[in-house]
C-alpha positions as CSV (number, residue, x, y, z in Angstrom):
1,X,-32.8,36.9,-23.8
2,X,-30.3,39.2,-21.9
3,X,-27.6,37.7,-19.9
4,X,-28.1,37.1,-15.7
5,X,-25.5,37.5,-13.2
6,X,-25.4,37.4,-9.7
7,X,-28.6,38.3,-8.3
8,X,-30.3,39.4,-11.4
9,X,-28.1,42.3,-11.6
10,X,-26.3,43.0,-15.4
11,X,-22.5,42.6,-15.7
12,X,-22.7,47.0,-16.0
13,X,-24.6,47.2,-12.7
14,X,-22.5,44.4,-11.4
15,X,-19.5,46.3,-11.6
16,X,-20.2,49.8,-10.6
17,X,-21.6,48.5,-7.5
18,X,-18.0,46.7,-6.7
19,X,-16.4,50.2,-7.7
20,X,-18.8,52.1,-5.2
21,X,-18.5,49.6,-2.5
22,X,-14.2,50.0,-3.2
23,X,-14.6,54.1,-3.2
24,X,-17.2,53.9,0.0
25,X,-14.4,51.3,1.8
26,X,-11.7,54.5,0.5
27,X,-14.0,57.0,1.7
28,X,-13.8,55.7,5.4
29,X,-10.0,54.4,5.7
30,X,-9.4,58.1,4.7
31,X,-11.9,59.6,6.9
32,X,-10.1,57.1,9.7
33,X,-6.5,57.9,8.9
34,X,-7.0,61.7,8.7
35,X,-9.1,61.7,12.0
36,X,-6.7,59.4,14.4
37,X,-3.4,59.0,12.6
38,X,-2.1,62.1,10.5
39,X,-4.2,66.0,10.5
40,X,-3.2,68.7,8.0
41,X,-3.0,72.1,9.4
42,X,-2.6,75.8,8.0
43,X,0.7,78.0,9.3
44,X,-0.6,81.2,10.2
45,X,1.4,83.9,11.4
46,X,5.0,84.3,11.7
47,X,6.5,82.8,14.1
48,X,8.3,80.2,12.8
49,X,9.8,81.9,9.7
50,X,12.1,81.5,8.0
51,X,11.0,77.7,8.1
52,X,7.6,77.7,8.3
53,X,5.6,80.5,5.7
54,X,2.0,82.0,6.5
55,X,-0.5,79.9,4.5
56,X,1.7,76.5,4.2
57,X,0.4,73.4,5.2
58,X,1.9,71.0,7.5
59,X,1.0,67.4,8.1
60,X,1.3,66.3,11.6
61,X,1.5,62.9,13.4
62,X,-1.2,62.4,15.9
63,X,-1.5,59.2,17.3
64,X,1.1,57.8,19.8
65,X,3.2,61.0,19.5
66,X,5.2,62.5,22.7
67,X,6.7,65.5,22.6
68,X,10.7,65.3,22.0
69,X,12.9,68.7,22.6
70,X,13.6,69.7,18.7
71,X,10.5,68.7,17.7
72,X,8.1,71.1,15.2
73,X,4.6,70.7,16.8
74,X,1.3,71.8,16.1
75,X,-0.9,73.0,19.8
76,X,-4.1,73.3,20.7
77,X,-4.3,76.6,21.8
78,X,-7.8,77.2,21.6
79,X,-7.7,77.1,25.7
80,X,-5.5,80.4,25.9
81,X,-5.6,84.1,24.9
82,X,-4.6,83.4,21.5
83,X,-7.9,80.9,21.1
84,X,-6.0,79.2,17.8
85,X,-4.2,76.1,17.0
86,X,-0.1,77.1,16.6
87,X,2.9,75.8,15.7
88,X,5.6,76.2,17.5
89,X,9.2,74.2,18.2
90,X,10.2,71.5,21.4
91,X,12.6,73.3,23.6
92,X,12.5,71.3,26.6
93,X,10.2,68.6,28.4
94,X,9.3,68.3,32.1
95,X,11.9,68.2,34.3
96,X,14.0,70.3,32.5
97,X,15.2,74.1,33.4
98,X,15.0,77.0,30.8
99,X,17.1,80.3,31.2
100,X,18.3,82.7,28.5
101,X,21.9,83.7,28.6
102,X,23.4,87.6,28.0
103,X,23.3,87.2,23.8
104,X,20.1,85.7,23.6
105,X,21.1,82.3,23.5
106,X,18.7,79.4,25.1
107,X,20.1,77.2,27.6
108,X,18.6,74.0,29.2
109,X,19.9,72.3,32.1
110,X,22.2,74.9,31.3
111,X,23.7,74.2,28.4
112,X,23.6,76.4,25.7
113,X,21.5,75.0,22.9
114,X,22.8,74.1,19.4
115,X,19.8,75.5,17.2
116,X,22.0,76.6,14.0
117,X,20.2,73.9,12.2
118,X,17.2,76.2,12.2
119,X,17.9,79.4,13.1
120,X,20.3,81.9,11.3
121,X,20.6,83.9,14.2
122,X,20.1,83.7,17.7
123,X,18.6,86.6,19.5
124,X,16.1,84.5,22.3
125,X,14.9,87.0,25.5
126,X,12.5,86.5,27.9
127,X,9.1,88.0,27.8
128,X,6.7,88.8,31.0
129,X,8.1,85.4,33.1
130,X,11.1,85.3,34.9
131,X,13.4,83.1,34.0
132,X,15.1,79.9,34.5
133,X,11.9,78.2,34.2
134,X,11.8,74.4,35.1
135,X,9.1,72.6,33.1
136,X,6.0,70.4,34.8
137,X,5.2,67.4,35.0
138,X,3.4,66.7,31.7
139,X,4.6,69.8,30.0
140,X,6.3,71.1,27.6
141,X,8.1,74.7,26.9
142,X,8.0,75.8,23.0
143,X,9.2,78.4,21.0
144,X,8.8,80.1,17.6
145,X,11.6,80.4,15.4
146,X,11.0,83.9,14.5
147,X,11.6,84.6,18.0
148,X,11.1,88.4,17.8
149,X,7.6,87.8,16.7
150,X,6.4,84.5,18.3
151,X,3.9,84.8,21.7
152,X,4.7,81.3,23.0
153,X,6.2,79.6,26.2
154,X,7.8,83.0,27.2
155,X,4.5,84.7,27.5
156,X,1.7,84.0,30.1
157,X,-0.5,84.2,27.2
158,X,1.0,80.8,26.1
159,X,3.3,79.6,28.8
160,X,4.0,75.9,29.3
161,X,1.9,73.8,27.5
162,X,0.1,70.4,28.3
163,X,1.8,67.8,27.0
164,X,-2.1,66.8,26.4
165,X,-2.4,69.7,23.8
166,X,0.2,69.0,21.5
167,X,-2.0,67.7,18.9
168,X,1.3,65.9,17.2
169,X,5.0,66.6,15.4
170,X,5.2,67.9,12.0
171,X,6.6,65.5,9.4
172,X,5.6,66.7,6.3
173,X,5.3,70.6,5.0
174,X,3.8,72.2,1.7
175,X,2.3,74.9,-0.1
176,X,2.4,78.4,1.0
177,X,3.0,82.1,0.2
């Protein structure tokens, strides 16, 4: 006579059915985590070059996120002409004024801003809105770091952005051209 286990099932059966339940339980604390705590998204474009490459991946923060002047975000921009999500860099938060000085530089509140940690070169100039700017209530103003080649809180096409858009920061980058 062949062995029983727990309900009539064999000690084979037994076990893949823990392993299954164990992958299913995987399955949905992935499907959770990558839904309401951390997304991956694609770069496209250039924008942010030289730190972020068409075709990398970025893995952003979602949940209890605010936006934070320095911070690398990925936006909803589905809402605008450029009908995309992008990712773009904090400059300022509400409340705070934006101008451009003579060489390019970005100033807020004006004080020039210190981005040599990721920018080479400085050349920043206003697109089709006149500047100093003073960011909304529950805004933010972004920029590219390619700044030549970035559409973003300069532009009407982007402009300020709802803080309720910023899908979440960037923590974690890989892959890519």
């Amino acid at each position: 006579m062949g062995k029983h286990y727990e309900n009539g099932r064999s000690k084979g059966v037994q076990a893949a059915y823990e392993w299954l339940e164990a992958l299913g339980s995987a399955i949905i604390i992935a499907m959770i985590l990558f839904t309401f705590v951390i997304r991956v998204n694609e770069v496209k474009g250039d924008s942010m070059l030289p730190n972020y490459r068409e075709g990398m991946r970025v893995i952003v923060q979602t949940i209890a996120y605010q936006p934070a002047a320095g911070d690398v975000v990925v936006i909803d921009a589905t809402n605008t002409p450029l009908d995309e999500f992008v990712i773009k860099r904090v400059i300022a938060t509400e409340g705070q004024t934006v101008d451009f000085d003579a060489f390019g530089g970005v100033l807020v509140d004006g004080v020039p801003l210190d981005e040599s940690a990721y920018l080479d070169s400085v050349e920043t100039y206003a697109y089709d809105l006149e500047f100093p700017q003073t960011v909304p209530e529950g805004c933010v103003f972004v920029l590219g770091d390619n700044r030549g080649y970035s559409t973003d809180s300069r532009s009407s096409e982007l402009g300020m952005i709802d803080a309720r858009y910023v899908i979440g920061k960037v923590f974690l980058s890989f892959g890519g051209a």
